[in-house]
C-alpha positions as CSV (number, residue, x, y, z in Angstrom):
1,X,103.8,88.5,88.0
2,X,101.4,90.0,86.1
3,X,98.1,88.8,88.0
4,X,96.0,91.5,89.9
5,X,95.3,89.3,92.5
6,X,98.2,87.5,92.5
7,X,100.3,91.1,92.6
8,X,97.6,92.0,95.5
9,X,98.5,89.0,97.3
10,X,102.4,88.8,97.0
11,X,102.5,92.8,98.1
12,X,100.3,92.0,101.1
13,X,102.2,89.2,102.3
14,X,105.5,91.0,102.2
15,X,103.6,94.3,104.2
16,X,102.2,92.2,106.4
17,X,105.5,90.3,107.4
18,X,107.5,94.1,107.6
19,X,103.9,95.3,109.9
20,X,105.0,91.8,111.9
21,X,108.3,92.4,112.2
22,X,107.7,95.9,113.4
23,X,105.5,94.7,116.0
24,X,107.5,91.6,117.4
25,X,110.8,93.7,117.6
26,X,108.9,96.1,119.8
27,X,107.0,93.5,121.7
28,X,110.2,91.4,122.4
29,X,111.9,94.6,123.3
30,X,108.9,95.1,126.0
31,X,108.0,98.6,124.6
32,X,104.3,97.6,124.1
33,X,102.1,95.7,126.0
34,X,100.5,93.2,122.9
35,X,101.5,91.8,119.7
36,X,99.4,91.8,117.1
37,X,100.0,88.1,117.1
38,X,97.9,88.2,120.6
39,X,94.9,90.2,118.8
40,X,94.9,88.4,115.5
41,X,94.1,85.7,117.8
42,X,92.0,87.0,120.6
43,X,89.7,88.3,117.7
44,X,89.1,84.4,116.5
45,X,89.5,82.4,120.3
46,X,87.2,81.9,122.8
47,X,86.7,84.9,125.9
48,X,89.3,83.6,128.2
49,X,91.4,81.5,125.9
50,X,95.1,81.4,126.4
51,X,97.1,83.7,124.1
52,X,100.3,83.6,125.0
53,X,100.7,79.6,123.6
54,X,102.3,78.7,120.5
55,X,99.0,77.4,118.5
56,X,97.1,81.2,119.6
57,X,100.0,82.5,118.7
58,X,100.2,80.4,115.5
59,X,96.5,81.5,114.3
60,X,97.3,85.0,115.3
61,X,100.0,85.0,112.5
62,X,97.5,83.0,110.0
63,X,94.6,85.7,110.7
64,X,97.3,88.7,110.1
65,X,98.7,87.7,107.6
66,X,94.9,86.2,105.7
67,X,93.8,90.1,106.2
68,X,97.3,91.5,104.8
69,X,96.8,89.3,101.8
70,X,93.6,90.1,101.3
71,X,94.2,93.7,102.3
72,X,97.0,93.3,99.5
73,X,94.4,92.6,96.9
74,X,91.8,95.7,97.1
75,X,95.1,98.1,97.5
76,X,96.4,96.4,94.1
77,X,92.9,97.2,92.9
78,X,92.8,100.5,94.1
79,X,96.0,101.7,93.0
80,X,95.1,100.2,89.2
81,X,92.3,102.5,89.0
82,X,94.2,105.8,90.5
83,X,97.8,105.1,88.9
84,X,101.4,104.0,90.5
85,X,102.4,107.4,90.8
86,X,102.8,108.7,94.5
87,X,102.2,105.1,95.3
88,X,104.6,105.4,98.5
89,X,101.7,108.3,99.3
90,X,98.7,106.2,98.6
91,X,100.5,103.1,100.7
92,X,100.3,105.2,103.4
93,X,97.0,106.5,103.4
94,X,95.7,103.0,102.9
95,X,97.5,102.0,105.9
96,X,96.0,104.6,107.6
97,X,92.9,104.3,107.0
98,X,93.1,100.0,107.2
99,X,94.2,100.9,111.2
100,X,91.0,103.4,111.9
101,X,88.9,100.6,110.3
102,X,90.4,97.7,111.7
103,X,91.9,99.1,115.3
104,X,89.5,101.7,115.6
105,X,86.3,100.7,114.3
106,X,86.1,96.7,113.4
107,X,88.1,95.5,116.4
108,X,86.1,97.4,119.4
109,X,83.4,94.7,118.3
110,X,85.0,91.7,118.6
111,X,87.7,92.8,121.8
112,X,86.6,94.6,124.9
113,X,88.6,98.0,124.6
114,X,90.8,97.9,128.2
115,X,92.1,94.7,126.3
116,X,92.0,95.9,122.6
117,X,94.0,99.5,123.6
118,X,96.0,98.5,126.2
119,X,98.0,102.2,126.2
120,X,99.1,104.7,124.4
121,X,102.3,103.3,123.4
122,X,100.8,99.7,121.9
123,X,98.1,102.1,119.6
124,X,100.9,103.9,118.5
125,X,102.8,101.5,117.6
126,X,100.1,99.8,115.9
127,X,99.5,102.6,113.5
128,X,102.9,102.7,112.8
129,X,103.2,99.2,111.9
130,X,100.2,99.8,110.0
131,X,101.6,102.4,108.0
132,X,104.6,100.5,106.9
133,X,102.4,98.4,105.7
134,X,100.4,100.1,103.7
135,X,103.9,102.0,102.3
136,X,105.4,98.3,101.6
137,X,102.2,96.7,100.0
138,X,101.8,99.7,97.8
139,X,105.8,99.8,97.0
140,X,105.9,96.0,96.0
141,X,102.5,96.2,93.9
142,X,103.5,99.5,91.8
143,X,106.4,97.7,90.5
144,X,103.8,95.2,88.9
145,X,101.7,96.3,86.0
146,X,98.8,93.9,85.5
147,X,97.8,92.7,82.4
148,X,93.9,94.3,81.7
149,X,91.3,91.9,80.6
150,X,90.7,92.0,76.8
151,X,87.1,92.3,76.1
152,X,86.5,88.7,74.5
């Protein structure tokens, strides 16, 4: 693979499943309170739709897995113009910083906050899972070097 994009979206994918996997051992488990199955979908559904069927549950994992992908791509882009090295660093800052915009700051606008932030546990573990994702997506793309565009 030598495709920006295409690196962006391959890295993004595979964070995005290790960030699900994360989150669905510790939601099975009954540590937390949500998946972020439920919220992917609760941030596209109706007020008041069920969450816990499999089709919510279904587009929860499609609009995850869309923003990890396209997540994947501006980190690809982003680590091209600062360099692989520390890449393991940089993956986790991104992922940082993609869970204060997306938990913290994007998501209180489309999910009451009791509901988004259930406790202390579930926002926890959501910034974990979104630092492993950040950590993977950047791992996967630094071993890709994109081919630059020739000037034509």
């Amino acid at each position: 693979m030598r495709d920006t994009v295409v690196v962006g979206a391959v890295a993004g994918f595979i964070g995005g499943v290790v960030m699900l996997a994360i989150n669905l051992i510790l939601f099975v488990g009954g540590v937390i309170a949500l998946s972020q199955l439920h919220q992917g979908a609760r941030a596209v559904l109706p007020p008041g739709a069920a969450l816990g069927t499999a089709p919510a549950l279904a587009l929860g994992l499609v609009v995850t897995l869309l923003l990890a992908i396209i997540l994947g791509v501006v980190g690809v882009y982003l680590l091209r113009a600062t360099g692989r090295d520390y890449a393991w660093f940089k993956g986790l800052l991104f992922g940082g910083a993609v869970w204060v915009l997306v938990y913290g700051l994007l998501g209180p606008l489309l999910i009451p906050m009791p509901i988004l932030r259930p406790d202390l546990l579930t926002s926890a573990s959501f910034l974990v899972s979104h630092l492993a994702y950040g950590l993977v997506t950047f791992l996967v793309a630094a071993q890709y070097r994109p081919v630059t565009r020739e000037p034509a």
